[in-house]
C-alpha positions in Angstrom: -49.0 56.9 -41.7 -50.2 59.9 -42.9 -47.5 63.2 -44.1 -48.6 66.9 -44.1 -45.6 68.6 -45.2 -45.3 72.1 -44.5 -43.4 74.7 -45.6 -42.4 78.2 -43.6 -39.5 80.4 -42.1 -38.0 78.4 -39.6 -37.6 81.3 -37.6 -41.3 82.2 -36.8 -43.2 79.4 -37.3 -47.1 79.3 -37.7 -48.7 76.8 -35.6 -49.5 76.5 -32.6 -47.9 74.6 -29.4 -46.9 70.6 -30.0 -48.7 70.4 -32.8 -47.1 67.9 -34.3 -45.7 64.4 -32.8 -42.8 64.0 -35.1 -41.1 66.9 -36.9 -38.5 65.9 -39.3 -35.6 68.1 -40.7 -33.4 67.1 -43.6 -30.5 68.8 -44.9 -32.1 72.7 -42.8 -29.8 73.2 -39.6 -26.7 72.5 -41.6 -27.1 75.6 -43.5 -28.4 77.8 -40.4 -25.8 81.0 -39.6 -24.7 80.2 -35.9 -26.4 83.9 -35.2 -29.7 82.5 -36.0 -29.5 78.4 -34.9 -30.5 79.0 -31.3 -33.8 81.0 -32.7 -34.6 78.0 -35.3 -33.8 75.4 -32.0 -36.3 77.1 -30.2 -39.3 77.2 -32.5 -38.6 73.7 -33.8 -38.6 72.8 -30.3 -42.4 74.8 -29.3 -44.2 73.1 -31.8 -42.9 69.7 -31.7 -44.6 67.1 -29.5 -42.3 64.2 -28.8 -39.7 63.7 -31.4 -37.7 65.7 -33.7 -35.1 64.1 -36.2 -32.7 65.6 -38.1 -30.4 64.2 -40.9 -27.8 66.9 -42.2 -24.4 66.8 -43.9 -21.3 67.2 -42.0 -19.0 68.3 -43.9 -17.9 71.5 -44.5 -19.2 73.0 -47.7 -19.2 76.9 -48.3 -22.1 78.6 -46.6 -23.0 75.4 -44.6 -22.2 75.4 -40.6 -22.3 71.6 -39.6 -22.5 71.0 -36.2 -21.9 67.8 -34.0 -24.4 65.9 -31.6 -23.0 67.7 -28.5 -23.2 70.3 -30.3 -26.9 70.2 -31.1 -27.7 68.6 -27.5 -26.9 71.7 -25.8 -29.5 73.7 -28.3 -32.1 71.6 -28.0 -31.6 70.4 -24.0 -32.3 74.2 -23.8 -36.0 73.9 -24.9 -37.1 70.6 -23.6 -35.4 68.1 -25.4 -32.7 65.1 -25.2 -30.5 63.8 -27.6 -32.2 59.9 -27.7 -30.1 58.2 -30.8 -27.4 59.7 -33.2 -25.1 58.2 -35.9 -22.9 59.3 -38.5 -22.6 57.7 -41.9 -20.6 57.9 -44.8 -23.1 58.0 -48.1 -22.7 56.7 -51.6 -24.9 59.2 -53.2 -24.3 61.7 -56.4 -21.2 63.3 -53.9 -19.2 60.0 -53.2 -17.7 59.6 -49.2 -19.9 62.6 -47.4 -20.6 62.3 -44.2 -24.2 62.3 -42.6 -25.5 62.9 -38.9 -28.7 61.8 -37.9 -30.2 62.7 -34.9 -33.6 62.3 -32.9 -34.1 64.5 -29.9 -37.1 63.0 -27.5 -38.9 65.5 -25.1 -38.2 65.0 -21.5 
């Protein structure tokens, strides 16, 4: 497996159509303004191929919107895409008991 990270405003992304099979967000949407989520949704969704994951936190820290699978289904059913596993998780890291989502969102 090879990774080509990339880096870019979420908002008006720089590639073109499906370019890539698997697009992976960790720790983004969580701190997207519910003004500007649907925007980010969409783009994620134009250049993503087949699969887009996301792992964020769910709690509620300042400046951070979490948001629940539902909540995220409805976004991304929008542009394409259905919610194929999710699963929430309490972590052990530097923060003790936070809670995790994970998603992946398949294209129809």
């Amino acid at each position: 497996i090879n990774f080509d990270f990339k880096q870019g405003d979420l908002s008006k992304l720089e590639f073109p159509d499906r370019k890539f099979d698997f697009t992976f967000i960790p720790s983004v949407l969580e701190r997207i303004d519910n003004q500007s989520i649907d925007i980010i949704i969409r783009e994620l969704c134009r250049i993503s191929n087949k699969y887009i994951f996301i792992s964020d936190f769910y709690d509620h820290y300042p400046l951070g919107y979490p948001r629940s699978e539902k909540e995220l289904e409805k976004f991304f059913n929008k542009y394409g895409f259905e919610l194929e596993f999710f699963d929430y998780s309490i972590t052990d890291t530097y923060i003790p008991n936070q809670c995790e989502l994970h998603t992946m969102f398949v294209r129809k």
